[in-house]
ChimeraX commands (.cxc) that place a marker at each C-alpha (Angstrom):
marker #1 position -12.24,-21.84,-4.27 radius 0.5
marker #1 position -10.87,-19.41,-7.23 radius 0.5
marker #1 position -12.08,-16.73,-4.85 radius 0.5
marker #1 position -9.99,-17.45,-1.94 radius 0.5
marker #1 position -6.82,-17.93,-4.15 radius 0.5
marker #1 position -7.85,-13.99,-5.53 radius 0.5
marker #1 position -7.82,-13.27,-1.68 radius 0.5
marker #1 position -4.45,-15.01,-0.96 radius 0.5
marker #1 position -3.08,-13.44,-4.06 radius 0.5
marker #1 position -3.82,-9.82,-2.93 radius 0.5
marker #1 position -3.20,-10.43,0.67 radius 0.5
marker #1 position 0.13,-11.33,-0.30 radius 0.5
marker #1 position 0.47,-8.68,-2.73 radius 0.5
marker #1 position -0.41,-5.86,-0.18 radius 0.5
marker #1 position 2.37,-7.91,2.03 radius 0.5
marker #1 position 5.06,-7.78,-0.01 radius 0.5
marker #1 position 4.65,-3.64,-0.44 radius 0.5
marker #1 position 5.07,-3.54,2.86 radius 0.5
marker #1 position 7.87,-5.43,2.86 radius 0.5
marker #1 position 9.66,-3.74,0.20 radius 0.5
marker #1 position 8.70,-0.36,1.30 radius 0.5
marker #1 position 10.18,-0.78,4.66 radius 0.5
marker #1 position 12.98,-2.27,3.01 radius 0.5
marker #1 position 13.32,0.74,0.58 radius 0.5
marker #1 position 13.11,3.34,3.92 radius 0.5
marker #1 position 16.10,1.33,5.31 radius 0.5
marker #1 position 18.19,2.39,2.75 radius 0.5
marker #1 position 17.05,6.20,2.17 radius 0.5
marker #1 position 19.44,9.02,3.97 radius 0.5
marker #1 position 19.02,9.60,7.56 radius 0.5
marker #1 position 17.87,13.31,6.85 radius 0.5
marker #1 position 15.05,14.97,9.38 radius 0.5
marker #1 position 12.35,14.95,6.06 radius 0.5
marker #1 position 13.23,11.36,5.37 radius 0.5
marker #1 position 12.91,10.00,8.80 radius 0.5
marker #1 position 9.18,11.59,9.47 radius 0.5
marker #1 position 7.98,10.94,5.70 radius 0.5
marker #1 position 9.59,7.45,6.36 radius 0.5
marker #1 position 8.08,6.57,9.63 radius 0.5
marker #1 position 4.48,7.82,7.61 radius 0.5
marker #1 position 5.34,5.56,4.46 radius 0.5
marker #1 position 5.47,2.80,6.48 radius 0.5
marker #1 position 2.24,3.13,8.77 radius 0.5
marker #1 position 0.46,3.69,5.05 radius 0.5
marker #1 position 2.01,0.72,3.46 radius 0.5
marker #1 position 1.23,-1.52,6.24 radius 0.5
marker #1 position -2.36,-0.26,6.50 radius 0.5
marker #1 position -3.03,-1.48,3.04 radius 0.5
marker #1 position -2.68,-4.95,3.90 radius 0.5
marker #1 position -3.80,-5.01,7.26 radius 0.5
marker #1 position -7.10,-3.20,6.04 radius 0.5
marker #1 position -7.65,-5.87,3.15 radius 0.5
marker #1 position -6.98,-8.46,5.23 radius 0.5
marker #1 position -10.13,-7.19,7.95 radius 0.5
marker #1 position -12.00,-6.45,4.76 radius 0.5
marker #1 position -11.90,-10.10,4.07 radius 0.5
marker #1 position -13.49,-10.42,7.47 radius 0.5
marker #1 position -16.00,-8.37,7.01 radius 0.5
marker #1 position -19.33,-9.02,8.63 radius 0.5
marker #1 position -21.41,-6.93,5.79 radius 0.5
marker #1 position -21.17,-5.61,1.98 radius 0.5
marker #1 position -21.57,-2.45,3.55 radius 0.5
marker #1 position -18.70,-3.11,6.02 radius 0.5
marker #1 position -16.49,-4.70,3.10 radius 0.5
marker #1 position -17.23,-1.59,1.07 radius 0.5
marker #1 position -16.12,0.79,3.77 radius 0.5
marker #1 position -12.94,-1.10,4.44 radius 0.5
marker #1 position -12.04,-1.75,1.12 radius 0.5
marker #1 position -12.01,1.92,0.82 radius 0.5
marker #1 position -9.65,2.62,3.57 radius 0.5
marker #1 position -7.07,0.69,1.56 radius 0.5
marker #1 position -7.43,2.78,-1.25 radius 0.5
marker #1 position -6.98,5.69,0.87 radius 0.5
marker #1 position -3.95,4.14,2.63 radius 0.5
marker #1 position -2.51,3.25,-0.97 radius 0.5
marker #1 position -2.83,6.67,-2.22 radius 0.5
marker #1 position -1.25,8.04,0.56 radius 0.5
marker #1 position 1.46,5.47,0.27 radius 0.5
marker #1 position 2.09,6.91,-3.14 radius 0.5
marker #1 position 1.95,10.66,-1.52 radius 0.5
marker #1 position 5.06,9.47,1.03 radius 0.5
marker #1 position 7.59,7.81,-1.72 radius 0.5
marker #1 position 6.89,11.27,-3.97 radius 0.5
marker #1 position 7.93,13.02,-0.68 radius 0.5
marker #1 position 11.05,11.28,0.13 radius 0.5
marker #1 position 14.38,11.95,-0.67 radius 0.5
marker #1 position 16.39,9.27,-2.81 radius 0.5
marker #1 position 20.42,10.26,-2.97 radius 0.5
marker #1 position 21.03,7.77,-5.45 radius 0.5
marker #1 position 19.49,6.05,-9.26 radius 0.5
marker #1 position 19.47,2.72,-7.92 radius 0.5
marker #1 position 16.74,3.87,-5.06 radius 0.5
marker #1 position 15.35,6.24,-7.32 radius 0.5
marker #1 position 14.26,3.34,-9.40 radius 0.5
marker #1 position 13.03,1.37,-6.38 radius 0.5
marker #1 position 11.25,4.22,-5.20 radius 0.5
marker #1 position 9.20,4.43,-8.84 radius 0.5
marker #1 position 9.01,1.15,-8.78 radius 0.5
marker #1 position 6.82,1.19,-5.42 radius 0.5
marker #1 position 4.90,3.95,-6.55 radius 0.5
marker #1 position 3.79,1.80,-9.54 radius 0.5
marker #1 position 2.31,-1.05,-7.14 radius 0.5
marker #1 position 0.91,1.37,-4.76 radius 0.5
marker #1 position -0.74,3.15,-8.23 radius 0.5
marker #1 position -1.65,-0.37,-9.09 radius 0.5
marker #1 position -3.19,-1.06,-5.67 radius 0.5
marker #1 position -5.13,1.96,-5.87 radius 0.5
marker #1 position -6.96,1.38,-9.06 radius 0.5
marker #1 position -7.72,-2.54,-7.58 radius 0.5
marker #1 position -9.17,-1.33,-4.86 radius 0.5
marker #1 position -10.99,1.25,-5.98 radius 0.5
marker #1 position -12.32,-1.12,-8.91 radius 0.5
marker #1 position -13.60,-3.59,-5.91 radius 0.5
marker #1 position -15.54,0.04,-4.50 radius 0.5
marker #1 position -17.05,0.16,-7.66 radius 0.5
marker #1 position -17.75,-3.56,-7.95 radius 0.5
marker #1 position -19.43,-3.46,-4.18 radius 0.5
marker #1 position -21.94,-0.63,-5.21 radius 0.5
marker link #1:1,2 radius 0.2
marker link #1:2,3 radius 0.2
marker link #1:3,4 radius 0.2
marker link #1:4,5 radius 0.2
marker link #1:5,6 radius 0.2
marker link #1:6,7 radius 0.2
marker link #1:7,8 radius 0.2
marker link #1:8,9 radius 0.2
marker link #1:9,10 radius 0.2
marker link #1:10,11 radius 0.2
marker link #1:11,12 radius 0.2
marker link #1:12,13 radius 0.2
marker link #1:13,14 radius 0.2
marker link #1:14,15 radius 0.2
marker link #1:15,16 radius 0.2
marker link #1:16,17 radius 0.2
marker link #1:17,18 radius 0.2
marker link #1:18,19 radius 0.2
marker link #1:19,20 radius 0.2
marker link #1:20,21 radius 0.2
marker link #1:21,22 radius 0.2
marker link #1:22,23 radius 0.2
marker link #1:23,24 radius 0.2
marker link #1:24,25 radius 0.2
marker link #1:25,26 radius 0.2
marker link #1:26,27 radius 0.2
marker link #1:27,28 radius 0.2
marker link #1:28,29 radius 0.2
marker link #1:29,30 radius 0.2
marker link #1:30,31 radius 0.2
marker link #1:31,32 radius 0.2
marker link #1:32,33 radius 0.2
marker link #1:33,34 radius 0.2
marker link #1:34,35 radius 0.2
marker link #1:35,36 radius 0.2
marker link #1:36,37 radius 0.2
marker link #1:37,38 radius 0.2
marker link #1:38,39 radius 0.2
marker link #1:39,40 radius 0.2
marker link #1:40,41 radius 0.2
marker link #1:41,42 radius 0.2
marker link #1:42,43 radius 0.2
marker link #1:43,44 radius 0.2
marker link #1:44,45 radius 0.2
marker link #1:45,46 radius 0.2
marker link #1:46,47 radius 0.2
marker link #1:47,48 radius 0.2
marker link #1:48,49 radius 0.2
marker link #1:49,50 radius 0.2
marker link #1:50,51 radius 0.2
marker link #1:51,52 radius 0.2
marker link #1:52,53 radius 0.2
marker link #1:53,54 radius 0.2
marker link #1:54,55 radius 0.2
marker link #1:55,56 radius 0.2
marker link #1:56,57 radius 0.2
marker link #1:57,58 radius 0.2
marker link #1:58,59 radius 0.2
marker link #1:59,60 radius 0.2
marker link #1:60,61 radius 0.2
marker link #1:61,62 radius 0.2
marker link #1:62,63 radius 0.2
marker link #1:63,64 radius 0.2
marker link #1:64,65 radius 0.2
marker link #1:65,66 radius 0.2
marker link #1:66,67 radius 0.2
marker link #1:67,68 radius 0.2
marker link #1:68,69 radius 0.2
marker link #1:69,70 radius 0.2
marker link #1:70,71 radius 0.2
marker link #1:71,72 radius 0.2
marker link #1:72,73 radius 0.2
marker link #1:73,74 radius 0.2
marker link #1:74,75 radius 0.2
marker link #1:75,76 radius 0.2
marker link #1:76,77 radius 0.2
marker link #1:77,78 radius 0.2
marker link #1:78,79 radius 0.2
marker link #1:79,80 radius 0.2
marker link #1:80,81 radius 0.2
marker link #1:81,82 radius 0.2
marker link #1:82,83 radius 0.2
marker link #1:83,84 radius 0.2
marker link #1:84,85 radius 0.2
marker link #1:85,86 radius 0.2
marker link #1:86,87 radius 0.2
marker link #1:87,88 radius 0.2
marker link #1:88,89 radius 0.2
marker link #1:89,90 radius 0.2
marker link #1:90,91 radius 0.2
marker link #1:91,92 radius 0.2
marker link #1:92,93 radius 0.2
marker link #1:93,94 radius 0.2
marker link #1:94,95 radius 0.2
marker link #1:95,96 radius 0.2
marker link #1:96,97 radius 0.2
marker link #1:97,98 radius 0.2
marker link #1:98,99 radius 0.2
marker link #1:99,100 radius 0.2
marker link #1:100,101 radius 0.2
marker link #1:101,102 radius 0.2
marker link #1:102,103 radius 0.2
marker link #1:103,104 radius 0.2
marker link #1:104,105 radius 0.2
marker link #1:105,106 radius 0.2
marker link #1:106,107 radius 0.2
marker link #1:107,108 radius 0.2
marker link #1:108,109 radius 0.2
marker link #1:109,110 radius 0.2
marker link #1:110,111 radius 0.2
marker link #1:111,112 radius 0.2
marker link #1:112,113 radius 0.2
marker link #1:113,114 radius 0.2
marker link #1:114,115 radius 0.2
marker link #1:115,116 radius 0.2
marker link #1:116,117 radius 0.2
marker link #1:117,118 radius 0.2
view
Protein backbone atom coordinates (compact mmCIF):
# COMPACT_ATOMS: atom_id res chain seq x y z
CA UNK A 1 0.00 0.00 0.00
CA UNK A 2 2.82 2.70 1.11
CA UNK A 3 4.30 1.74 -2.24
CA UNK A 4 1.56 2.72 -4.46
CA UNK A 5 1.04 6.08 -2.56
CA UNK A 6 5.22 6.59 -3.43
CA UNK A 7 3.96 5.85 -7.06
CA UNK A 8 0.97 8.28 -6.97
CA UNK A 9 3.18 10.79 -5.29
CA UNK A 10 5.81 10.83 -8.13
CA UNK A 11 3.38 10.32 -10.88
CA UNK A 12 1.88 13.39 -9.82
CA UNK A 13 5.01 15.07 -9.20
CA UNK A 14 6.39 14.40 -12.79
CA UNK A 15 2.67 15.83 -13.76
CA UNK A 16 2.73 18.88 -12.30
CA UNK A 17 6.39 19.78 -14.11
CA UNK A 18 4.75 19.35 -16.98
CA UNK A 19 2.20 21.40 -16.17
CA UNK A 20 4.14 24.22 -14.96
CA UNK A 21 6.67 24.00 -17.61
CA UNK A 22 4.19 24.39 -20.33
CA UNK A 23 2.73 26.98 -18.34
CA UNK A 24 6.16 28.77 -17.92
CA UNK A 25 6.73 28.45 -22.11
CA UNK A 26 3.35 30.29 -22.42
CA UNK A 27 4.63 33.18 -20.97
CA UNK A 28 8.37 33.35 -22.43
CA UNK A 29 8.87 35.90 -25.62
CA UNK A 30 7.79 34.76 -28.93
CA UNK A 31 11.52 34.92 -30.22
CA UNK A 32 12.71 32.14 -33.04
CA UNK A 33 15.27 30.48 -30.04
CA UNK A 34 12.40 30.46 -27.60
CA UNK A 35 9.82 28.91 -29.75
CA UNK A 36 12.16 25.73 -30.89
CA UNK A 37 13.87 25.40 -27.29
CA UNK A 38 10.18 25.74 -26.10
CA UNK A 39 8.50 23.25 -28.29
CA UNK A 40 11.80 20.80 -27.00
CA UNK A 41 11.16 21.76 -23.19
CA UNK A 42 7.95 20.59 -23.44
CA UNK A 43 8.35 17.11 -25.31
CA UNK A 44 11.21 16.56 -22.36
CA UNK A 45 9.02 17.57 -19.54
CA UNK A 46 6.21 15.51 -20.64
CA UNK A 47 8.43 12.47 -21.27
CA UNK A 48 9.35 12.39 -17.66
CA UNK A 49 6.04 11.52 -16.56
CA UNK A 50 4.82 9.60 -19.28
CA UNK A 51 8.08 7.38 -18.98
CA UNK A 52 7.52 6.86 -15.08
CA UNK A 53 4.22 6.21 -15.51
CA UNK A 54 5.13 2.96 -18.26
CA UNK A 55 7.92 2.25 -15.83
CA UNK A 56 5.30 1.49 -13.31
CA UNK A 57 4.04 -0.93 -15.90
CA UNK A 58 6.83 -2.56 -16.43
CA UNK A 59 6.79 -6.23 -17.21
CA UNK A 60 10.58 -6.84 -15.78
CA UNK A 61 13.34 -5.28 -13.29
CA UNK A 62 15.27 -5.15 -16.26
CA UNK A 63 12.50 -3.31 -18.20
CA UNK A 64 11.79 -0.97 -15.04
CA UNK A 65 15.51 -0.26 -14.93
CA UNK A 66 15.71 0.74 -18.56
CA UNK A 67 12.69 2.98 -18.34
CA UNK A 68 13.41 4.48 -15.26
CA UNK A 69 16.47 5.62 -16.96
CA UNK A 70 14.84 7.30 -19.83
CA UNK A 71 13.29 9.65 -17.28
CA UNK A 72 16.41 10.63 -16.00
CA UNK A 73 17.57 11.32 -19.37
CA UNK A 74 14.37 13.23 -20.24
CA UNK A 75 14.82 15.24 -16.83
CA UNK A 76 18.26 16.22 -17.57
CA UNK A 77 17.45 17.36 -20.76
CA UNK A 78 14.52 19.21 -19.33
CA UNK A 79 17.04 21.08 -17.28
CA UNK A 80 19.32 21.59 -20.62
CA UNK A 81 16.00 23.48 -22.36
CA UNK A 82 15.02 26.05 -19.34
CA UNK A 83 19.12 26.95 -19.24
CA UNK A 84 18.56 27.57 -23.01
CA UNK A 85 15.63 29.76 -23.00
CA UNK A 86 15.29 33.24 -22.91
CA UNK A 87 13.41 34.88 -19.82
CA UNK A 88 12.77 38.92 -20.49
CA UNK A 89 11.73 39.42 -17.12
CA UNK A 90 12.74 38.49 -12.88
CA UNK A 91 9.45 37.19 -12.24
CA UNK A 92 10.04 34.25 -15.07
CA UNK A 93 13.51 34.22 -14.33
CA UNK A 94 12.59 32.92 -10.95
CA UNK A 95 10.06 30.46 -12.37
CA UNK A 96 12.44 29.31 -14.75
CA UNK A 97 15.09 28.41 -11.65
CA UNK A 98 12.52 27.29 -9.94
CA UNK A 99 11.78 24.42 -12.64
CA UNK A 100 15.24 23.71 -13.02
CA UNK A 101 15.35 22.84 -9.27
CA UNK A 102 12.50 20.06 -9.68
CA UNK A 103 13.82 18.84 -12.87
CA UNK A 104 17.50 18.70 -10.78
CA UNK A 105 15.45 17.09 -8.11
CA UNK A 106 13.85 14.59 -10.52
CA UNK A 107 17.08 13.70 -11.83
CA UNK A 108 18.82 12.66 -8.70
CA UNK A 109 15.27 10.47 -7.80
CA UNK A 110 15.50 8.78 -10.64
CA UNK A 111 18.76 8.11 -10.94
CA UNK A 112 18.76 6.96 -7.12
CA UNK A 113 15.85 4.31 -8.24
CA UNK A 114 18.80 3.19 -11.22
CA UNK A 115 20.96 2.63 -8.52
CA UNK A 116 18.38 1.01 -6.24
CA UNK A 117 17.31 -1.48 -9.35
CA UNK A 118 21.00 -2.74 -9.81
Amino acid sequence: MVQNSKCYDLEERTFKFAEKVRSFVKKLPKTLTNIEDGRQLINSSGSTGANYIEANESFSKKDFAMRIKICRKEAKESRYWLKLVEANSETLERERNELIQEATELTKIFGSMVEKSK
